[in-house]
C-alpha positions as CSV (number, residue, x, y, z in Angstrom):
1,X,-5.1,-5.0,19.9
2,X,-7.0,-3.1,22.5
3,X,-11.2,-1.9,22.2
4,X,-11.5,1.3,23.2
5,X,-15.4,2.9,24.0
6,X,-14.2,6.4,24.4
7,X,-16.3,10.0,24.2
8,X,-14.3,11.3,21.5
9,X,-10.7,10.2,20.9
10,X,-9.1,11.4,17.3
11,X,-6.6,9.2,15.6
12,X,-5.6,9.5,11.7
13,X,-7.7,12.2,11.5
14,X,-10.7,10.9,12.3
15,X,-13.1,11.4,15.3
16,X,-14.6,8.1,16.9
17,X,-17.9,9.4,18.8
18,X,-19.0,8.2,21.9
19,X,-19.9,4.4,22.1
20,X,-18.2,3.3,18.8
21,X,-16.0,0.1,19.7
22,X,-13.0,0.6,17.5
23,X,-9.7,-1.8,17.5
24,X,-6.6,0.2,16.6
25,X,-3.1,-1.1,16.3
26,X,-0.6,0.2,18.5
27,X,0.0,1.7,21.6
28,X,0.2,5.2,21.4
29,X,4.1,5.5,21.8
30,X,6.1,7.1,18.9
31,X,8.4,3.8,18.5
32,X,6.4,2.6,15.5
33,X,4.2,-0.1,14.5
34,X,5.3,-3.1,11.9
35,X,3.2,-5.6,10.5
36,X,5.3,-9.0,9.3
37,X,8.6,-9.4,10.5
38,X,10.0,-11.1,7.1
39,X,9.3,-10.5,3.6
40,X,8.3,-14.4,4.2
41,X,5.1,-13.4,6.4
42,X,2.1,-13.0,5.1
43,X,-0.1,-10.5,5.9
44,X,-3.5,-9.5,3.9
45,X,-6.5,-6.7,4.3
46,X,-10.3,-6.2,4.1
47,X,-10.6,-10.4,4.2
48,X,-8.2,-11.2,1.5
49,X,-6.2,-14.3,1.8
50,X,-2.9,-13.2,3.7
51,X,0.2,-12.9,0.9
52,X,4.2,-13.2,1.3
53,X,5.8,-9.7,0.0
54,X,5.6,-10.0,-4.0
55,X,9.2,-9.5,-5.6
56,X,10.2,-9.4,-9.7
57,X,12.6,-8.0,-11.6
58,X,9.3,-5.3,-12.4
59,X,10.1,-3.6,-9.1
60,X,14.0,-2.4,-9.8
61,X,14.6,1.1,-9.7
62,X,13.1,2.9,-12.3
63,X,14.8,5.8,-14.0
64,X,14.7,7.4,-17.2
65,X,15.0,10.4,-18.7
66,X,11.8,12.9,-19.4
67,X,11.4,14.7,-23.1
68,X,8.6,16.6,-24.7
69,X,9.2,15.6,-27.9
70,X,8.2,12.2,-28.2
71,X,4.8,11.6,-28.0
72,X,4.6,10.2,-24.5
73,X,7.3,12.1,-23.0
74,X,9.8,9.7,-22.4
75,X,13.1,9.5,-24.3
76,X,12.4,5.7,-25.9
77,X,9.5,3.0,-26.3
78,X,11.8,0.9,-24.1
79,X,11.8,3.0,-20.5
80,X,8.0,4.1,-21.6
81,X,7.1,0.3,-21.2
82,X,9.4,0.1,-18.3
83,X,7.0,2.8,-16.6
84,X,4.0,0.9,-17.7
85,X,5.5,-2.4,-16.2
86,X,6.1,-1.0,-12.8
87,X,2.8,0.6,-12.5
88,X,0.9,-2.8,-13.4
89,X,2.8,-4.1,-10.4
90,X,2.4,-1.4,-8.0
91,X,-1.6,-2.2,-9.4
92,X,-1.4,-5.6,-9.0
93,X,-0.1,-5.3,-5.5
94,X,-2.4,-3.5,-3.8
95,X,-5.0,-5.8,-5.5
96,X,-3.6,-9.1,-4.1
97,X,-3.4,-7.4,-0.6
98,X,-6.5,-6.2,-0.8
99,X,-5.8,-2.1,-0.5
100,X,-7.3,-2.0,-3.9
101,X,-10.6,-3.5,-5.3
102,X,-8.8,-3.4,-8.9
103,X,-12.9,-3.4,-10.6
104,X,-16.1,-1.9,-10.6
């Protein structure tokens, strides 16, 4: 990673001001940036312990069709907890890597 102490530089939208030490991740070619080269590497944000890639049978595609007249909108029980099941783990996630606090 590289510090930069720049007058103004504007990345992802935001303006750094002048004297603000900032690291940023990449180097300013359009090739890309990845973080972990495996689903085996562990990688972690905001001080969380570093995680592998989480996998389950929760993340398979999701389809189903949409109704409006069931209660919920969905054509069974079934693919409405489906829905629900995939959201938790999309929650629980971003929770583990630390992109979301997941409480008050």
């Amino acid at each position: 990673m590289a510090n930069y102490n720049v007058t103004t530089f504007t990345g992802g939208g935001t303006a750094v001001t002048a004297g603000t030490q900032k690291e940023w991740i990449g180097n300013g070619s359009d090739d890309g940036i990845l973080i972990g080269s495996s689903a085996t590497e562990k990688i972690g944000f905001y001080g969380f312990t570093p995680i592998i890639q989480r996998s389950g049978a929760t993340q398979g595609t999701f389809t189903t069709g949409m109704t409006q007249s069931t209660g919920y909108g969905f054509l069974t029980s079934t693919a409405a907890d489906a829905a629900v099941a995939l959201l938790l783990e999309i929650r629980l996630t971003l929770i583990a890597l630390g992109l979301f606090k997941g409480a008050a």
